[in-house]
N, C-alpha and C positions, 0 to 999 in steps of 0.2 A: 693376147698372150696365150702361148700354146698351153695345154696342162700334159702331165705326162702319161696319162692314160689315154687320152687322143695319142700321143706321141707312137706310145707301145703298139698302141694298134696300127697305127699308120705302118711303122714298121715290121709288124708283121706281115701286114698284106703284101709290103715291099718284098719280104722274103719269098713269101706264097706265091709272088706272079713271077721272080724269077725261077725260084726251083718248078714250078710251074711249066716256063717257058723252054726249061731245061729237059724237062721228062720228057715234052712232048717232041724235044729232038732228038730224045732216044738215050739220055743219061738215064742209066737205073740207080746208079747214085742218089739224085735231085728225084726220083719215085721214092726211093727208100726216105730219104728225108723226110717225105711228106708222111709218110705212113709215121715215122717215127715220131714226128709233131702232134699227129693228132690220135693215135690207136688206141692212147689210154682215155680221153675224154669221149670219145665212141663209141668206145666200150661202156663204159660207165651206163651211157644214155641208153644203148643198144639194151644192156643189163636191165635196166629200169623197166623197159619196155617187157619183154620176152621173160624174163623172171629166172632165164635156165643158163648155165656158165655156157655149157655146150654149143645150144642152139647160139647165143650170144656170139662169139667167137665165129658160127657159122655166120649169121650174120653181116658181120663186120668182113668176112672174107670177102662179100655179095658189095658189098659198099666200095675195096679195093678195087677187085675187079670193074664195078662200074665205073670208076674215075680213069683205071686204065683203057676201057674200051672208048673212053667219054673224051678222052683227051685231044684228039682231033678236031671233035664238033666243039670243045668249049672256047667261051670267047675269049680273047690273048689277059684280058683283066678281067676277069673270073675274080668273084671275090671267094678264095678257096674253104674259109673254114665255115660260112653261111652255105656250099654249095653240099660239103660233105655232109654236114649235118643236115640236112634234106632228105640226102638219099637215105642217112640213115633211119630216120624216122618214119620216110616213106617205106622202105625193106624190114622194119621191124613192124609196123601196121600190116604190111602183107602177111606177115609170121602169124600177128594172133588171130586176123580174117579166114585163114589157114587151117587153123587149130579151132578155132567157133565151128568153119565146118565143118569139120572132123569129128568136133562132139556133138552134133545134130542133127545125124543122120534122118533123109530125107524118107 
């Protein structure tokens, strides 16, 4: 028996590799979608990380832009909300590796 929380998920991925498949044919529709699905949980983590609204937001722009230049090379079932979260995590480690050297002048 299915439960609904597999369910939910399943169908979100469902959503994710269409609007997925869609951006990468050039609908900025099915890009805005995606952003609009995931900008505030991004944000959040991005927030957590970086500590600063600003830099945050700058961040997250860094994440967009990576999934817009990324969308060629990713694979057609990308599982999308495992992928963005990634980058974010990875673009927000950059930010305080950034800032460490920044205040430790050599």
């Amino acid at each position: 028996m299915e439960t609904q929380g597999y369910r939910n998920t399943r169908d979100s991925d469902t959503l994710d590799n269409v609007l997925f498949q869609q951006a990468l044919a050039g609908d900025q529709e099915a890009f805005e979608a995606l952003i609009h699905r995931y900008q505030h949980s991004l944000f959040r983590l991005i927030y957590r990380y970086v500590g600063e609204y600003h830099e945050a937001h700058d961040v997250l722009q860094q994440v967009w832009l990576q999934l817009y230049l990324s969308l060629p090379k990713l694979y057609p079932n990308v599982h999308m909300k495992p992928w963005l979260f990634t980058v974010a995590h990875n673009r927000s480690l950059d930010v305080l590796r950034r800032k460490r050297l920044l205040s430790f002048p050599r």
